[in-house]
C-alpha positions as CSV (number, residue, x, y, z in Angstrom):
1,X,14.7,-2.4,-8.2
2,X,14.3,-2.5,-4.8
3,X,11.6,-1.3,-2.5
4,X,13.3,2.0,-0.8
5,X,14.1,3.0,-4.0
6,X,10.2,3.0,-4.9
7,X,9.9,4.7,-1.6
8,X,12.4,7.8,-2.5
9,X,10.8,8.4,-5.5
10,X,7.3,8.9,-4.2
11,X,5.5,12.1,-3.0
12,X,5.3,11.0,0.5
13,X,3.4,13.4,3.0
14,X,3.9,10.5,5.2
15,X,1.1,7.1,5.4
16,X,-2.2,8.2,6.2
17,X,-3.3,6.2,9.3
18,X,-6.4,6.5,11.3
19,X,-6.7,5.1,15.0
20,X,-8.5,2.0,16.4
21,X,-12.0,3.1,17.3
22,X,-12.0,5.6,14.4
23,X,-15.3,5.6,12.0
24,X,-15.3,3.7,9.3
25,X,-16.8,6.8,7.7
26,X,-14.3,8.6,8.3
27,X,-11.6,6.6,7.0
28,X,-13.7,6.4,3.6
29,X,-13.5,10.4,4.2
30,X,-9.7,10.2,4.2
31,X,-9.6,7.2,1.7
32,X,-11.7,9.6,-0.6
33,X,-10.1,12.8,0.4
34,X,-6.4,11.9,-0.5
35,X,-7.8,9.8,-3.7
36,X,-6.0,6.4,-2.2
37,X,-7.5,3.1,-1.8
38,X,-6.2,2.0,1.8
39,X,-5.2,3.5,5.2
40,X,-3.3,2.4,8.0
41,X,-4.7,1.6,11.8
42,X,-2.4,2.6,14.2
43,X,-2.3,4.3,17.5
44,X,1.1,6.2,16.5
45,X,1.6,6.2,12.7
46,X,4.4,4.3,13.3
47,X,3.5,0.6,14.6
48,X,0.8,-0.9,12.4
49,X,-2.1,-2.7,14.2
50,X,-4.0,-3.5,10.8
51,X,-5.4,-2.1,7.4
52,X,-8.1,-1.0,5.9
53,X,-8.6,-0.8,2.2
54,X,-11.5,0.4,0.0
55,X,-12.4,-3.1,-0.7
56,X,-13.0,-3.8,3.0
57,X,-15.3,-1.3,3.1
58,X,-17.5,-2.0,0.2
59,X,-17.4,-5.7,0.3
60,X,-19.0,-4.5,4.1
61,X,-21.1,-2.2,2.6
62,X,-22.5,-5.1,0.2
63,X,-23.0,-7.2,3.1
64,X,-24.8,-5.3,5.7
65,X,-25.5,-1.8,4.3
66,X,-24.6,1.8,5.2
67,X,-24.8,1.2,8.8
68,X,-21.2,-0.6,8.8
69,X,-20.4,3.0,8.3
70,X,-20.3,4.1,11.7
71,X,-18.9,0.5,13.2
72,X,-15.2,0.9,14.8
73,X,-12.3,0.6,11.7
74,X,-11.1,-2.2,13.9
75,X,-14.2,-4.2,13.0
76,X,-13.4,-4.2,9.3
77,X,-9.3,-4.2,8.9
78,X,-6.8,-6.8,8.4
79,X,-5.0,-7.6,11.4
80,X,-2.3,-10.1,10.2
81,X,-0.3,-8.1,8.0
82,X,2.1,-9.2,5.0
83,X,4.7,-6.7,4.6
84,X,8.1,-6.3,3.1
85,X,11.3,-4.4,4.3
86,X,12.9,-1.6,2.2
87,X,15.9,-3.9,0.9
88,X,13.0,-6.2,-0.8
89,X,13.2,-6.4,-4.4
90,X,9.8,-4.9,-6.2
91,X,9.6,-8.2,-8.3
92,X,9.2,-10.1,-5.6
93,X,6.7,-8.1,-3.3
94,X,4.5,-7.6,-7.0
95,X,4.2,-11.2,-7.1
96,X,2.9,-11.5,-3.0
97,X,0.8,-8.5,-3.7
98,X,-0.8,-10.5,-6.9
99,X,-0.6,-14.3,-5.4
100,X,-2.5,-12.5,-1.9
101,X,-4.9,-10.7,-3.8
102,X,-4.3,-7.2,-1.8
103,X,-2.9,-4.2,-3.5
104,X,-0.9,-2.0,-0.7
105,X,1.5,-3.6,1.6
106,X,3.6,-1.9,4.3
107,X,7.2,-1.4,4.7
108,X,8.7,-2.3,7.7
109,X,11.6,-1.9,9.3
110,X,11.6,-3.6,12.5
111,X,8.7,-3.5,14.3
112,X,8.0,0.3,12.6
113,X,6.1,1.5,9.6
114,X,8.4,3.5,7.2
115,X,6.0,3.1,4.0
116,X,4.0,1.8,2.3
117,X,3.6,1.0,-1.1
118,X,0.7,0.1,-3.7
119,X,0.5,-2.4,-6.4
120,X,0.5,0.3,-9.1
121,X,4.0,2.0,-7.0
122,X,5.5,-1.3,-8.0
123,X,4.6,-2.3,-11.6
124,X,5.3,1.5,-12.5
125,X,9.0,1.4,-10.9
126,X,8.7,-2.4,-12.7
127,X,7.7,-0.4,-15.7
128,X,10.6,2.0,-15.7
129,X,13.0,-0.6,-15.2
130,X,12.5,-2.3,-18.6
131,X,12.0,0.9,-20.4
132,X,15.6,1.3,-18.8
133,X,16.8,-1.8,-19.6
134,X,15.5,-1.4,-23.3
135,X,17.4,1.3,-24.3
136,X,20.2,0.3,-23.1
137,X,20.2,-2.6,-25.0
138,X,19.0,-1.0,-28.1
139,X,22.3,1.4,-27.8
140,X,24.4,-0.9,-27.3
141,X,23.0,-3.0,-30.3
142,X,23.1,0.9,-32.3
143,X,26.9,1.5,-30.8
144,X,26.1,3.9,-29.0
């Protein structure tokens, strides 16, 4: 399976993105809000300038309190970005997500943002896929 197929099958209101200089609180807001566990930084929604996941925020939160809450997003968000591009196949961008030890990766194509996908996108489109390919072994095996 490949990644744009993972893309066209998701309810996609678009990537939720908050702007450098925007509260840490109040991308925890949106994190909470939309019940996902990372947002985008980026002036225009379309060219990434980092990430910022739930675990950036509490690992901050364990280090230096409730006042990281009202620090810049820039302060706490990955800069250097992995991504993958919508031709990619899922197998391959579950095993960066899982050797990296990050859980939402962006797609790119170009220099602009036309996704993004989470770990659990990509082992449930894996998922699927083997359910798939099961039963279509078991009917041929059957004749069917």
């Amino acid at each position: 399976m490949l990644i744009h197929q993972i893309l066209k099958d998701k309810d996609l209101e678009g990537v939720a993105t908050v702007k450098p200089g925007s509260k840490v609180a109040d991308a925890a807001q949106l994190l909470s809000d939309k019940k996902i566990g990372a947002v985008i930084v980026s002036n225009d929604g379309v060219h990434p300038a980092g990430i910022l996941s739930e675990r950036d925020i509490v690992s901050e939160l364990g280090k230096v309190g409730t006042g990281c809450l009202d620090q810049p997003v820039d302060d706490l968000m990955t800069e250097k970005l992995i991504t993958c591009a919508p031709g990619d196949r899922a197998i391959q961008v579950l095993q960066t997500m899982t050797e990296g030890r990050f859980r939402h990766m962006p797609v790119m194509e170009g220099d602009e943002m036309v996704g993004l996908v989470s770990i659990g996108d990509v082992v449930k489109a894996r998922l699927e896929e083997l359910s798939q390919q099961a039963d279509a072994l078991k009917n041929m095996i059957m004749g069917y």
